[in-house]
BAPAFI-82942 format. One line per field, with one value per atom (N, C-alpha, C, O, CB): atom name; x, y, z; residue in three letters; residue number from 1. Coordinates in nm, 2 decimals, padded with zeros to 4 digits. Atoms other than C-alpha are relative to their C-alpha. Glycine has a CB too. Example, Ala and Ser with C-alpha at 12.3 -4.5 7.8 and 13.67 -1.06 7.14 Angstrom:
BAPAFI-82942
atom	c(N_CA_C_O_CB_N_CA_C_O_CB)
c1	c(00.09_01.23_00.09_00.19_-00.10_-00.09_01.37_-00.08_-00.03_00.04)
c2	c(-00.12_-00.45_00.12_00.12_00.00_-00.11_-00.11_00.11_00.22_00.05)
c3	c(00.00_00.78_00.00_00.07_00.12_00.00_00.71_00.08_00.09_-00.14)
type	c(Ala_Ala_Ala_Ala_Ala_Ser_Ser_Ser_Ser_Ser)
seq	c(1_1_1_1_1_2_2_2_2_2)
***
This chain:
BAPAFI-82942
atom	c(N_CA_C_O_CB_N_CA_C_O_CB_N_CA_C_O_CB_N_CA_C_O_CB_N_CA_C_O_CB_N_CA_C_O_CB_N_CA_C_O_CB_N_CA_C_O_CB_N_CA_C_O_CB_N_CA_C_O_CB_N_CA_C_O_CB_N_CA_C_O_CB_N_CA_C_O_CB_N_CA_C_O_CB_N_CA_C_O_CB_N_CA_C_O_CB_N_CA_C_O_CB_N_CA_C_O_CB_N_CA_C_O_CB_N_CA_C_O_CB_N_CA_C_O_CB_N_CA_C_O_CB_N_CA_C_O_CB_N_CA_C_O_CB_N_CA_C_O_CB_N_CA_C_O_CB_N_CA_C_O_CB_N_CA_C_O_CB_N_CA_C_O_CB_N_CA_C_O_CB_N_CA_C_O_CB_N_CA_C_O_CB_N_CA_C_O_CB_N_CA_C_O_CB_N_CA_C_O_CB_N_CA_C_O_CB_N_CA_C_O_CB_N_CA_C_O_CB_N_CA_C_O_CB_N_CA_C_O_CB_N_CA_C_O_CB_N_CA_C_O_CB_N_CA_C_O_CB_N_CA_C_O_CB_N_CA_C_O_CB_N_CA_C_O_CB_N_CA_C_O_CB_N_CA_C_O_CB_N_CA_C_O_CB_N_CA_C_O_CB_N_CA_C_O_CB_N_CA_C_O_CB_N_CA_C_O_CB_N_CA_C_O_CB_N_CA_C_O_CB_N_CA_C_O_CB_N_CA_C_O_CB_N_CA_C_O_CB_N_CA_C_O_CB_N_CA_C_O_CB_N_CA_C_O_CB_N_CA_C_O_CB_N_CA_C_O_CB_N_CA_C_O_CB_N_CA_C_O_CB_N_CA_C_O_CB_N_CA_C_O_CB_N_CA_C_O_CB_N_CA_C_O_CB_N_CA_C_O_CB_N_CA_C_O_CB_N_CA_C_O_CB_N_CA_C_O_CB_N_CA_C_O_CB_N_CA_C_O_CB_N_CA_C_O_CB_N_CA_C_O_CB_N_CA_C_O_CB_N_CA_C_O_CB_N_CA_C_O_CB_N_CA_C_O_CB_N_CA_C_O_CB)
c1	c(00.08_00.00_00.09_00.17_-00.10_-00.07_00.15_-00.12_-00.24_00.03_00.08_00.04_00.05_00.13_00.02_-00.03_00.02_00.09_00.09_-00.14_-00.09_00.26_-00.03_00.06_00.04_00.04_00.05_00.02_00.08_-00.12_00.01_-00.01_00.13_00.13_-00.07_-00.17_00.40_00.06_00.15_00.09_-00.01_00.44_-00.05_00.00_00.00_00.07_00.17_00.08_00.14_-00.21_-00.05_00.33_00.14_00.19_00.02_-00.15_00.67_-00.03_00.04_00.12_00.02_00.57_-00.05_-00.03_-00.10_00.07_00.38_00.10_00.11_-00.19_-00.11_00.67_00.13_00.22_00.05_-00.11_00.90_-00.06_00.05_00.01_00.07_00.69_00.00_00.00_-00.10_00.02_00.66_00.12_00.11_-00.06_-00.13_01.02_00.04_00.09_00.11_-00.05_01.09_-00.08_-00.02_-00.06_00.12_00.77_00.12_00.19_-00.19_-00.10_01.01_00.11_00.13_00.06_-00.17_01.35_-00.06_-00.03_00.11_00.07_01.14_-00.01_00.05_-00.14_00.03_01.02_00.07_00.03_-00.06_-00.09_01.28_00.12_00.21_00.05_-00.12_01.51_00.05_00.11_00.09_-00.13_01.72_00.05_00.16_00.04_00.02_01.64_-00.10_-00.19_-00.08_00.17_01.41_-00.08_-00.09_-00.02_00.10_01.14_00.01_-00.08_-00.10_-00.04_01.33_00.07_00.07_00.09_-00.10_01.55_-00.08_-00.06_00.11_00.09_01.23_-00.10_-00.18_-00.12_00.11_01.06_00.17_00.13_-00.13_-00.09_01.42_00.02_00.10_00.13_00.04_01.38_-00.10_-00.09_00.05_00.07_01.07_-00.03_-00.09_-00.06_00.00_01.09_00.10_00.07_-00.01_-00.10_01.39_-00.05_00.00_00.13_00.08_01.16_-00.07_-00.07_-00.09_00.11_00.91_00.06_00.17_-00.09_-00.07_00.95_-00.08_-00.18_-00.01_-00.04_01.04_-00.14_-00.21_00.19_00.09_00.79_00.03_00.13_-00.05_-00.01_00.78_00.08_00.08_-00.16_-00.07_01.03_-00.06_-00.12_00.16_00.11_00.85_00.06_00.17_-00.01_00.00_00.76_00.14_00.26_-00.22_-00.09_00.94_00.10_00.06_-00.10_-00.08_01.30_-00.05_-00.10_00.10_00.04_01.23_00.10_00.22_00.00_-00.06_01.33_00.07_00.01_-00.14_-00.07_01.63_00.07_00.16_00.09_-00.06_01.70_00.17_00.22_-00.04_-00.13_02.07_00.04_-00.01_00.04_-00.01_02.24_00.06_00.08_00.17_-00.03_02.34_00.15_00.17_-00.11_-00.13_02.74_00.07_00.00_00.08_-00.05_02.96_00.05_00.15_00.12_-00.07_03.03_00.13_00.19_-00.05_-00.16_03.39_00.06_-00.01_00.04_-00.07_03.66_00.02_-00.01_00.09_-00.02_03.73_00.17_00.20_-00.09_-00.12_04.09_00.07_00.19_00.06_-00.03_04.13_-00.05_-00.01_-00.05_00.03_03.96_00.08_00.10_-00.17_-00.09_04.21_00.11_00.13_00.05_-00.16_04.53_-00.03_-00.09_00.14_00.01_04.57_00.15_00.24_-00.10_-00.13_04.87_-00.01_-00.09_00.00_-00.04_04.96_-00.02_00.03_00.13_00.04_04.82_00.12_00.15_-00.09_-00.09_05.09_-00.04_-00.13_-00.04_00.05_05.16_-00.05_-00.04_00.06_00.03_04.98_00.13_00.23_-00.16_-00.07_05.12_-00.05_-00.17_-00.03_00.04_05.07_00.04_00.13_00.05_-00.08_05.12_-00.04_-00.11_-00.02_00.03_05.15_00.11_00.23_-00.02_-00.16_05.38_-00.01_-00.11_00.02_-00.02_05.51_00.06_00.08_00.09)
c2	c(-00.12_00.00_00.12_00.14_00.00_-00.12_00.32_00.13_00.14_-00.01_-00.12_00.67_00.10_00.08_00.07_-00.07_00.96_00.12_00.17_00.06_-00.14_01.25_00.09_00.17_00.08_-00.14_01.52_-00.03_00.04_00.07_00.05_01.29_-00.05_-00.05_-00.07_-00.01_01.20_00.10_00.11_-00.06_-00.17_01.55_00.12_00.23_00.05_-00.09_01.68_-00.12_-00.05_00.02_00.06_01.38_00.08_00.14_-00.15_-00.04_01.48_00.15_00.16_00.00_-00.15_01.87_00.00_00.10_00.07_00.00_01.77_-00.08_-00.06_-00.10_00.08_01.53_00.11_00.10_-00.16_-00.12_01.86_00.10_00.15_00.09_-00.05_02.06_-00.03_00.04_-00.03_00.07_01.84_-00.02_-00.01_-00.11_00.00_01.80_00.13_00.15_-00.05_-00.18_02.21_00.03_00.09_00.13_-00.03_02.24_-00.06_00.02_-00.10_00.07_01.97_00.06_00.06_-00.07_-00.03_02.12_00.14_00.18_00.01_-00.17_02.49_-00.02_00.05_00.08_00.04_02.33_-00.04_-00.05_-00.05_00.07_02.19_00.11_00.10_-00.16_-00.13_02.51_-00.02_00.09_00.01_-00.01_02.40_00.06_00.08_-00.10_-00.18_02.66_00.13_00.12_-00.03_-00.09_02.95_00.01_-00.08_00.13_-00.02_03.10_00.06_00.07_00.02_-00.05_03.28_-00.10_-00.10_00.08_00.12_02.98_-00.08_-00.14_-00.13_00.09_02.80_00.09_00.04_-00.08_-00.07_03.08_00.05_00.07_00.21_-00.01_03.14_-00.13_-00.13_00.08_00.06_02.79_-00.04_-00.13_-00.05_00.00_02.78_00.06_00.01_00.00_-00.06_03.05_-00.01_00.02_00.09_00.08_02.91_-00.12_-00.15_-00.04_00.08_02.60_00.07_-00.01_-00.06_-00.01_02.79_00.01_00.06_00.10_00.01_02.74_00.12_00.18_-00.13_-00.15_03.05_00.02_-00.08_00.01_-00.03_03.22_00.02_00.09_00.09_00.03_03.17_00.10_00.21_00.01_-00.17_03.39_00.06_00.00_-00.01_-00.05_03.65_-00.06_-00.09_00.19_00.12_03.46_00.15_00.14_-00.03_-00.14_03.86_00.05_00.07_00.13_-00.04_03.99_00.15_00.22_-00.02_-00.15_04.32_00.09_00.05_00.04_-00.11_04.64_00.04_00.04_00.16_-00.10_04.82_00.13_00.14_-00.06_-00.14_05.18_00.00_-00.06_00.11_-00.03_05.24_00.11_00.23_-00.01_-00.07_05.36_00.16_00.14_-00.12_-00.13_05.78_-00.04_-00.11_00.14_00.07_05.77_00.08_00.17_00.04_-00.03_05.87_00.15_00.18_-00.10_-00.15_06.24_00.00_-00.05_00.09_-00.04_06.38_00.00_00.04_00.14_-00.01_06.36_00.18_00.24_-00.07_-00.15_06.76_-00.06_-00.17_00.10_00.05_06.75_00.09_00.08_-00.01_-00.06_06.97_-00.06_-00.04_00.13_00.10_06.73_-00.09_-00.15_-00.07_00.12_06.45_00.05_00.00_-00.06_-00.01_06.58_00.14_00.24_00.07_-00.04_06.69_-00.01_-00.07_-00.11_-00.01_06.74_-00.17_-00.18_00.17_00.11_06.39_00.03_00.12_-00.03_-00.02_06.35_00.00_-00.11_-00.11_00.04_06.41_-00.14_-00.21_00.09_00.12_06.13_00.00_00.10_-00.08_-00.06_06.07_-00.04_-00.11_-00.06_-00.07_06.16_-00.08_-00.11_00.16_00.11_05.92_00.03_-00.02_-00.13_-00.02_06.10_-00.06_-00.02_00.16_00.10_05.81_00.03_00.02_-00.17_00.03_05.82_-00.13_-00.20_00.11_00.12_05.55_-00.02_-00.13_-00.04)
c3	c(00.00_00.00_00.00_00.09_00.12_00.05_-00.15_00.06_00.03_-00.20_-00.01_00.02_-00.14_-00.23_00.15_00.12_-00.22_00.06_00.18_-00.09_-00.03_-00.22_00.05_00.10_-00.10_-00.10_-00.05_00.09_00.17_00.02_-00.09_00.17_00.15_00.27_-00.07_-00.06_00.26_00.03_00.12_-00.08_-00.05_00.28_00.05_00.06_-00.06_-00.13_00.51_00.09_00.17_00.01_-00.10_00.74_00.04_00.14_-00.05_-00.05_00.70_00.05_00.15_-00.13_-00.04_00.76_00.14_00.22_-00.10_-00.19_01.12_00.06_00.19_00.04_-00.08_01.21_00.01_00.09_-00.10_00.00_01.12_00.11_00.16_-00.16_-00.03_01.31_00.20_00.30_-00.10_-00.09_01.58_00.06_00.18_-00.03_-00.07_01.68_00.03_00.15_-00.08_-00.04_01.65_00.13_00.22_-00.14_-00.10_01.89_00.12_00.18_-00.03_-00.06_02.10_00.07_00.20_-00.10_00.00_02.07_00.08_00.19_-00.18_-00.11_02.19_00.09_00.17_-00.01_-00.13_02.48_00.08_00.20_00.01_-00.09_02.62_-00.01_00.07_-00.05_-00.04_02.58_-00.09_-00.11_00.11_00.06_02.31_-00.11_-00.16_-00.01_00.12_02.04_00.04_00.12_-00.17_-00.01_02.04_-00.07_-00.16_00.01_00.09_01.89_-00.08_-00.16_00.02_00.10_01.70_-00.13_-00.25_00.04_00.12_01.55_-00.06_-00.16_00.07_00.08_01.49_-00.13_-00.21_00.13_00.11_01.28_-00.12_-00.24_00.10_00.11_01.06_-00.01_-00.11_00.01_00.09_00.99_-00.03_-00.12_00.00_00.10_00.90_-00.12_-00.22_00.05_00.09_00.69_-00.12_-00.23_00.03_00.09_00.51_-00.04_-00.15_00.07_00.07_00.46_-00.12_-00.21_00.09_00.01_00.29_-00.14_-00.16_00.07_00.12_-00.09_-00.03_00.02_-00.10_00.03_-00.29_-00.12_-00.16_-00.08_00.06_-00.50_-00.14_-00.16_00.05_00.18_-00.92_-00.01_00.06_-00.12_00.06_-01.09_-00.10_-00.19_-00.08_00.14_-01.31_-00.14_-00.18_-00.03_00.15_-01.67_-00.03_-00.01_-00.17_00.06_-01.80_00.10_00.22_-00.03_-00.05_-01.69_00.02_-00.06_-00.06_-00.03_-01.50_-00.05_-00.09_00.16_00.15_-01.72_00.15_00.26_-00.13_-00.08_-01.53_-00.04_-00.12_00.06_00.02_-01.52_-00.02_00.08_00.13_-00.01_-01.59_00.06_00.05_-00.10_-00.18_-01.27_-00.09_-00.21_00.17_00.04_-01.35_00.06_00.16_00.06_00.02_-01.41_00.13_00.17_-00.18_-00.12_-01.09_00.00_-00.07_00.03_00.00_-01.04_00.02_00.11_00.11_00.01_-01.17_00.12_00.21_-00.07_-00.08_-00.94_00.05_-00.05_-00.05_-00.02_-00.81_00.02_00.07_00.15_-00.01_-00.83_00.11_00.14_-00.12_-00.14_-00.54_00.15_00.26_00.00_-00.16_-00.28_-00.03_00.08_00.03_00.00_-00.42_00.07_00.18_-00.16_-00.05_-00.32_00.13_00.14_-00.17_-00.14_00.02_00.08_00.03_00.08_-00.09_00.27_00.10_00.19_00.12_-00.12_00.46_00.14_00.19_-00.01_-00.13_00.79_00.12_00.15_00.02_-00.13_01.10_00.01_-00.04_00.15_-00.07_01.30_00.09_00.16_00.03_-00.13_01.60_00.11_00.09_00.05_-00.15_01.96_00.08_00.05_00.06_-00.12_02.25_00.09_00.15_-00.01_-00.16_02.54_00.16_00.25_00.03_-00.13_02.81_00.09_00.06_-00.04_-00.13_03.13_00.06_00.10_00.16_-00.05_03.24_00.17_00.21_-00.10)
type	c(Unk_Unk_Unk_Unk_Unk_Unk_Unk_Unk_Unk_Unk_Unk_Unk_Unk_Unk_Unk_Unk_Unk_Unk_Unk_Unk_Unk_Unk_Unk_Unk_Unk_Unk_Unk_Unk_Unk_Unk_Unk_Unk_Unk_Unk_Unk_Unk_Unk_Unk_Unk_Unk_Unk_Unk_Unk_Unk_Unk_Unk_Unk_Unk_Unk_Unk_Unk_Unk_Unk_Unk_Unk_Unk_Unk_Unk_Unk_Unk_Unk_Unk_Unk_Unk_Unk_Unk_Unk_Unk_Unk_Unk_Unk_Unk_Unk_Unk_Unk_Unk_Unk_Unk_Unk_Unk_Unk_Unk_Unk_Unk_Unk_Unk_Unk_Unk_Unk_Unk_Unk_Unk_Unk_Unk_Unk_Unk_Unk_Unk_Unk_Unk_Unk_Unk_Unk_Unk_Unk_Unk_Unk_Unk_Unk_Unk_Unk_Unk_Unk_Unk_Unk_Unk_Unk_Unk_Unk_Unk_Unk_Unk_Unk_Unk_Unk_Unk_Unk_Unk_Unk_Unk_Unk_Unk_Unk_Unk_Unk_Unk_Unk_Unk_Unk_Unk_Unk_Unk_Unk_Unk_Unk_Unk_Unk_Unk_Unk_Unk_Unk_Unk_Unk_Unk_Unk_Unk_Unk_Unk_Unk_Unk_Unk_Unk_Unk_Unk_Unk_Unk_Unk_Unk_Unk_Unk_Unk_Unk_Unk_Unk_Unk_Unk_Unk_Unk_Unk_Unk_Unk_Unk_Unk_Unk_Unk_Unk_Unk_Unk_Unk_Unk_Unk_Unk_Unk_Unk_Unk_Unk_Unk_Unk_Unk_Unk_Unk_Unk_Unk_Unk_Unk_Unk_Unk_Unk_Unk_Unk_Unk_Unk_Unk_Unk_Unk_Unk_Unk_Unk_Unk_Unk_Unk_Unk_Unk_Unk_Unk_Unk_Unk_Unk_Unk_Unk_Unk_Unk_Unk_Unk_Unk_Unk_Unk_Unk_Unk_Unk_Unk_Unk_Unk_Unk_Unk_Unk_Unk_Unk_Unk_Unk_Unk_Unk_Unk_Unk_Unk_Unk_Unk_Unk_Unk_Unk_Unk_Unk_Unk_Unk_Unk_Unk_Unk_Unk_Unk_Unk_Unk_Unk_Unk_Unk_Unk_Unk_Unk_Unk_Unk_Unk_Unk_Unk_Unk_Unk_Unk_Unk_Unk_Unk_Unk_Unk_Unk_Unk_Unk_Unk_Unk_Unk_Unk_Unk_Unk_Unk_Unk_Unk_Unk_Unk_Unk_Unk_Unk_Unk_Unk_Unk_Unk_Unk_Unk_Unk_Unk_Unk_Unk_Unk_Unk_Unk_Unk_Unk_Unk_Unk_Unk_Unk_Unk_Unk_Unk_Unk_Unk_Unk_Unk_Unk_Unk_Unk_Unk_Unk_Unk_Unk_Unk_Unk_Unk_Unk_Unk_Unk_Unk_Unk_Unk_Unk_Unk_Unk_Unk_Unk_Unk_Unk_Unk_Unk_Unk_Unk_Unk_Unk_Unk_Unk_Unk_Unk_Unk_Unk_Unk_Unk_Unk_Unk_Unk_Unk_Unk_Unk_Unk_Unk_Unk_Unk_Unk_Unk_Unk_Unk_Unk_Unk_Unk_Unk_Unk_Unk_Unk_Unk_Unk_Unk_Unk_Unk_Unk_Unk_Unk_Unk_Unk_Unk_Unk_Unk_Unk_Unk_Unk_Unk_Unk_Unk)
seq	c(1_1_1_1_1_2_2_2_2_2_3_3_3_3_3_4_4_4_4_4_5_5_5_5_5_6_6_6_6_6_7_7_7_7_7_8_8_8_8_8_9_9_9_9_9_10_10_10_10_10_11_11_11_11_11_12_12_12_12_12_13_13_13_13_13_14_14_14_14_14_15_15_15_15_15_16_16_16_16_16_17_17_17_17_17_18_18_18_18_18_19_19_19_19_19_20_20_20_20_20_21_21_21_21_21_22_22_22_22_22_23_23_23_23_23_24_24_24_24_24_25_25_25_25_25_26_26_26_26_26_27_27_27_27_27_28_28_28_28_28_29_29_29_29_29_30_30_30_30_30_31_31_31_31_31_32_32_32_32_32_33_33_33_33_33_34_34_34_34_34_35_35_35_35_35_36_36_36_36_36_37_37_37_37_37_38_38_38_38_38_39_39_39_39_39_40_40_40_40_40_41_41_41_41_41_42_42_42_42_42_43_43_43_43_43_44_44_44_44_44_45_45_45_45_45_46_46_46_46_46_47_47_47_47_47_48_48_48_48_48_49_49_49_49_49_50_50_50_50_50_51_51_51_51_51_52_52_52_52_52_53_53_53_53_53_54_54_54_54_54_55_55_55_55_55_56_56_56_56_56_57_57_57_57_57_58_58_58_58_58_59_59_59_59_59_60_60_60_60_60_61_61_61_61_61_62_62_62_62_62_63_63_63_63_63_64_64_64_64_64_65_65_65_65_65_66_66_66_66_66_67_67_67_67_67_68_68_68_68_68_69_69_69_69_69_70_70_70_70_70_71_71_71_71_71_72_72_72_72_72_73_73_73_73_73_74_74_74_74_74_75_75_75_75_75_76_76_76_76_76_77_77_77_77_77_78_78_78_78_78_79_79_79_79_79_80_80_80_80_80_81_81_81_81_81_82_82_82_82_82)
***
């Protein structure tokens, strides 16, 4: 006797379910670790049939060539006694 596929897969999903419930109660994850992996179970949603149109990004504003060049920073000073 063969079950059907929904059917092996609502099992396995309450037997998944059922251990996380488990592992929460007894301390040894939270309820946080049990909702990032459930939601990492959760299968992903269709990719659109059409590639989304993308704006092309506006080109990087010119360098000023007076903010490039600058005088070298001193060194710093560590005034500790010992």
């Amino acid at each position: 006797m063969t079950s059907s596929p929904s059917h092996d897969a609502e099992y396995t999903r309450k037997v998944a379910l059922g251990i996380l419930s488990t592992l929460q109660h007894k301390g040894l994850i939270s309820a946080a670790e049990v909702d990032a992996i459930l939601r990492a179970a959760m299968p992903r949603p269709p990719a659109p049939s059409a590639p989304l149109e993308v704006t092309p990004a506006s080109p990087p504003p010119k360098s000023d060539p007076t903010r490039v060049r600058r005088e070298p920073l001193p060194p710093p000073v560590f005034d500790i006694e010992l």
